[in-house]
C-alpha positions as CSV (number, residue, x, y, z in Angstrom):
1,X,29.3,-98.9,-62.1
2,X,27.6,-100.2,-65.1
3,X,24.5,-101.3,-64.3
4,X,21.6,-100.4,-66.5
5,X,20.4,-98.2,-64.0
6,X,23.3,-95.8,-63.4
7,X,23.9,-96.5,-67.8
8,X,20.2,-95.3,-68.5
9,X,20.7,-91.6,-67.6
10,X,23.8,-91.3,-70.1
11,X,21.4,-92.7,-73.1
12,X,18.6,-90.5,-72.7
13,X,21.5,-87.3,-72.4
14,X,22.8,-88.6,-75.9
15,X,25.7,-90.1,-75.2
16,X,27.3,-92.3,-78.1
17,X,26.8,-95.8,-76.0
18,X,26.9,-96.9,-72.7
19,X,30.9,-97.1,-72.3
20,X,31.1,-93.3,-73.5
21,X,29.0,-92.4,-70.6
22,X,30.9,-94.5,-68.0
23,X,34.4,-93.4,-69.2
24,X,33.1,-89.4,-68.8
25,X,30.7,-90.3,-66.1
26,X,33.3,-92.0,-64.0
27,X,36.4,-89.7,-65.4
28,X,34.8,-86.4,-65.6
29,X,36.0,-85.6,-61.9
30,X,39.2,-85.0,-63.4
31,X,37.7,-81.9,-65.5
32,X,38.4,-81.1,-69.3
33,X,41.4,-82.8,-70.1
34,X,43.1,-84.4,-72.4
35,X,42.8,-88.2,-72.8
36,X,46.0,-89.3,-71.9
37,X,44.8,-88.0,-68.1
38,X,41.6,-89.7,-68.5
39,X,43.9,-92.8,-69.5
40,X,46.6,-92.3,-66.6
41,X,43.8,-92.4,-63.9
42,X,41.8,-95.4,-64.8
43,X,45.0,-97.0,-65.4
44,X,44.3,-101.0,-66.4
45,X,42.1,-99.9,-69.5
46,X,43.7,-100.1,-72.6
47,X,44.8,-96.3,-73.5
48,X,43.2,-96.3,-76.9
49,X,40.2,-97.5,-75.7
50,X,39.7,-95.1,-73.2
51,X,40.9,-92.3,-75.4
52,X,38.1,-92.8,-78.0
53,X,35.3,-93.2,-75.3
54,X,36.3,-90.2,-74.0
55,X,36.9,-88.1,-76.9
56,X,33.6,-89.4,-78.5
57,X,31.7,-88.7,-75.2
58,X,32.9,-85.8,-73.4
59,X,31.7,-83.3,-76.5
60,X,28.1,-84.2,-74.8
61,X,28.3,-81.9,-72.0
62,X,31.5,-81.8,-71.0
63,X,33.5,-83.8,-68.6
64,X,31.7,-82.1,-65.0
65,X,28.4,-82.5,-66.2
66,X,28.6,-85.7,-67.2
67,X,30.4,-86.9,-63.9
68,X,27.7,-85.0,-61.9
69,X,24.9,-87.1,-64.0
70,X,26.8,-90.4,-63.7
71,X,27.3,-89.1,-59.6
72,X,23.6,-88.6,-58.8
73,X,22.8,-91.9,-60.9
74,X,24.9,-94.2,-58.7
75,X,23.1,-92.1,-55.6
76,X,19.9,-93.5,-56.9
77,X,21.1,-96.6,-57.3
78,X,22.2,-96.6,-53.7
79,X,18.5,-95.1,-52.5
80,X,16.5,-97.6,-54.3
81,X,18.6,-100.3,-52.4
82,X,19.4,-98.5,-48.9
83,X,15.8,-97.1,-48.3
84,X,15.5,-99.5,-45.2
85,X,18.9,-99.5,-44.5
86,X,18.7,-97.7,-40.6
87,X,22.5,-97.5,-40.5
88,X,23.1,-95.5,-43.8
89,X,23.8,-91.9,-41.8
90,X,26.6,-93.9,-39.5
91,X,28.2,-96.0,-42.2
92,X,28.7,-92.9,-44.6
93,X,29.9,-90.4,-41.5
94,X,32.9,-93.2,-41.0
95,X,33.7,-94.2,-45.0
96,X,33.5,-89.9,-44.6
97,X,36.2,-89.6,-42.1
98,X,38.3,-92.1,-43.9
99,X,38.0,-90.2,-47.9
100,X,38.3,-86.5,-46.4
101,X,41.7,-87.6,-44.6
102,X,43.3,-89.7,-46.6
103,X,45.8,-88.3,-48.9
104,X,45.9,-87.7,-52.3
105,X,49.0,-87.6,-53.6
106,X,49.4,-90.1,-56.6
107,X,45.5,-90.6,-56.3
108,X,44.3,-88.7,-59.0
109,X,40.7,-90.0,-59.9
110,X,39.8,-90.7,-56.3
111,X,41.0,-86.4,-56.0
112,X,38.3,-86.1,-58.1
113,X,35.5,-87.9,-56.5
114,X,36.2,-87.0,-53.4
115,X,35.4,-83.7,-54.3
116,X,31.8,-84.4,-55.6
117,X,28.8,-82.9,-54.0
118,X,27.5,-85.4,-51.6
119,X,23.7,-86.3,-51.4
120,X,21.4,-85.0,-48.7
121,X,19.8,-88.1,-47.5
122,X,21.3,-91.0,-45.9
123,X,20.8,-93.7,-48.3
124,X,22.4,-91.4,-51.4
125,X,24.9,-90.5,-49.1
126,X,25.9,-93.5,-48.2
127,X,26.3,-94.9,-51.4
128,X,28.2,-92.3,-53.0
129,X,30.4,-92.5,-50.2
130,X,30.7,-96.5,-51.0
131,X,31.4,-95.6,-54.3
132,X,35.0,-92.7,-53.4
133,X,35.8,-95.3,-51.7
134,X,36.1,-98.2,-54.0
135,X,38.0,-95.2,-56.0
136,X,40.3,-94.9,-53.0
137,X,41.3,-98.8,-52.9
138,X,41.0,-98.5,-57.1
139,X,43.8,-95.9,-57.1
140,X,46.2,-97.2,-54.5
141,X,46.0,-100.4,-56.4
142,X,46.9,-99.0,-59.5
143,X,50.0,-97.2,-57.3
144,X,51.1,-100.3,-56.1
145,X,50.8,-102.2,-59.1
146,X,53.2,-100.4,-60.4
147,X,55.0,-100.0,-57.7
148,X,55.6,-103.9,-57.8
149,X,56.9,-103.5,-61.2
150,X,53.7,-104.5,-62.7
151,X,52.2,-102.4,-66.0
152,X,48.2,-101.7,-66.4
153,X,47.9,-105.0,-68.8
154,X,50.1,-107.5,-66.9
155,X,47.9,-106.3,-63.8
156,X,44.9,-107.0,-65.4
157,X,46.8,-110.5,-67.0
158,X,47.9,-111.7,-63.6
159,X,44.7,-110.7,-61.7
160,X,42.6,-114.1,-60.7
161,X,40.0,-112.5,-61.3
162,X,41.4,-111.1,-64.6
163,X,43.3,-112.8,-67.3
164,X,42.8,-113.1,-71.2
165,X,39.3,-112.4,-71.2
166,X,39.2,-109.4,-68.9
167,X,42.1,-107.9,-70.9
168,X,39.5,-108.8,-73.7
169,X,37.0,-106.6,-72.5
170,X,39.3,-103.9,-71.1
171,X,40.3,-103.3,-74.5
172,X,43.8,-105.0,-74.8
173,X,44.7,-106.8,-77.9
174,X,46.6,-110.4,-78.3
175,X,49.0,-112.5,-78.1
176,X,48.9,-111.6,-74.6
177,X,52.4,-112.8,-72.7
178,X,52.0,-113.8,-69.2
179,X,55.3,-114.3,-67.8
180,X,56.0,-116.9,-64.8
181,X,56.8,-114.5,-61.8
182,X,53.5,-112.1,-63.1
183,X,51.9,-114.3,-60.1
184,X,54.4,-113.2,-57.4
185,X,54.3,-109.5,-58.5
186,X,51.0,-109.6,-58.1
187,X,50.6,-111.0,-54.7
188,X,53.3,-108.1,-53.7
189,X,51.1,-105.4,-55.3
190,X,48.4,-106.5,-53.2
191,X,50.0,-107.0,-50.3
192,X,50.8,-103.3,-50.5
193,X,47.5,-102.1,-52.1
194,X,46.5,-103.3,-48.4
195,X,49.3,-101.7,-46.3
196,X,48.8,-98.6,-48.1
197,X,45.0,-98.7,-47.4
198,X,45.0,-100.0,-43.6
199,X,46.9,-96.2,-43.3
200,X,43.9,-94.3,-44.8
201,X,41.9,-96.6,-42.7
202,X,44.3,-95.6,-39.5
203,X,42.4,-92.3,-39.4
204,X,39.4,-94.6,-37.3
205,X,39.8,-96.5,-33.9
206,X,40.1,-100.5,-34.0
207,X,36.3,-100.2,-32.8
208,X,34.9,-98.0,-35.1
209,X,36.8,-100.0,-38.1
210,X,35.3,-103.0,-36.3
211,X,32.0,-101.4,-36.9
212,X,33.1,-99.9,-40.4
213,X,33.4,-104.1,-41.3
214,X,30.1,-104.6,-40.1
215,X,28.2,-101.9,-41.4
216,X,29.6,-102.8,-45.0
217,X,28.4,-106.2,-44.7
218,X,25.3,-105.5,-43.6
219,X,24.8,-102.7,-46.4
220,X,26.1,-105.5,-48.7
221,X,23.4,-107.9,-47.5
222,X,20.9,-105.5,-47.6
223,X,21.5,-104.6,-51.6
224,X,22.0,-108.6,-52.2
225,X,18.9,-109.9,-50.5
C-alpha cells in the first residue's frame, strides 16, 4: 500500500506528498465525499489526519481518478512480482468468488474496491484481487472492533502489533491511556473479525479454501523470494 512503487505514480500526477495520494488513492472508491466518510471508512486513522490528506489531495483529480491511478499502480506492483506465478488465473477466480459474494453491509471501503475495474491479465488480476480482499478482512475488523466496544485509537493501542508508536504514525496524539481489559477486548474483536470472515469465506468448499491457503502462500513466497 505504500511502497514507493504504487507512491511514485501519485508524485509525478502532483499530488501534495505521498500520504495525500494513498488517503485518495486508497479512499477514492468511496467517490466525492466529504471527509468525515473518507474518515469513517479507514476507521483507525486519526480523523484529522485523514481529513487534511484528503482535502489537500483529492482537488488533484478527484477522488475516482485518483483511486483508479493508485488501482492500476498496485496491479503493477502485483505484475512485476507474479509474472512467473503459473497459478495467478486460479488464485484470483477463488479470492473472486469470495469478494463478489460477500456482503456489504457495514463494509463501506471494501463496497468501493470491489467495484474497481479488474485487470486483464492474470498477474494484475490477481493482485488487485489480493488487494479487496485485505479491504474485506480491513473492514470487518474495523466492524468488530467496535463491535467489542473498542474505538479506532484503543484498536490501534491494544493491537500487538500496534501500540504508542503506530498511534504515532496513524496520527493520534498523547498521553495515550491504555486501560487493563483493552487486551481482552481485543482478543474478542478478533476472534469475531475471524467468525465474521470464515462466513464470506463459506461461499468456497473445504477443498477449494484448502487450495485458496495454498495458493496465498505460494503467491506470498513467490513476491518474498
Amino acid at each position: 500500500m505504500l511502497h514507493p512503487e504504487v507512491l511514485g505514480p501519485g508524485k509525478e500526477a502532483g499530488y501534495p506528498g505521498g500520504f495525500a495520494y494513498y488517503v485518495v488513492g486508497r479512499g477514492g472508491v468511496l467517490g466525492d465525499v466529504d471527509a468525515d466518510v473518507v474518515v469513517s471508512a479507514f476507521g483507525f486513522f486519526a480523523p484529522d489526519l485523514v481529513a487534511s490528506l484528503w482535502n489537500a489531495g483529492v482537488t488533484v483529480e478527484g477522488a475516482r481518478a485518483g483511486a483508479r491511478r493508485y488501482a492500476e499502480a498496485c496491479a503493477n506492483w502485483g505484475r512485476s512480482r507474479l509474472a512467473d506465478f503459473a497459478q495467478a488465473e486460479r488464485l484470483a477466480d477463488l479470492v473472486k468468488r469470495v469478494v463478489e459474494r460477500a456482503d456489504v453491509g457495514g463494509l463501506s471501503l471494501f463496497a468501493g474496491w470491489r467495484g474497481v475495474d479488474l485487470p486483464d491479465d492474470p498477474a494484475g488480476r490477481c493482485y488487485v484481487l489480493a488487494h479487496v480482499l485485505r479491504e474485506l478482512r480491513g473492514s470487518v475488523h474495523l466492524v468488530a472492533c467496535v463491535a467489542s466496544g473498542l474505538t479506532p485509537l484503543d484498536a490501534v493501542l491494544a493491537n500487538p502489533a500496534g501500540g504508542i508508536e503506530q498511534a504515532e504514525k496513524f496520527g493520534w496524539t498523547g498521553p495515550f491511556s491504555i486501560s487493563a481489559d483493552l487486551a481482552t477486548k481485543f482478543a474478542a474483536a478478533e476472534e469475531l473479525t475471524n467468525t465474521l470472515m470464515g462466513r464470506h469465506l463459506d461461499v468456497l468448499t473445504d477443498d477449494e479454501l484448502t487450495e485458496l491457503s495454498e495458493l496465498v502462500a505460494s503467491a506470498h513466497a513467490t513476491i518474498f523470494s
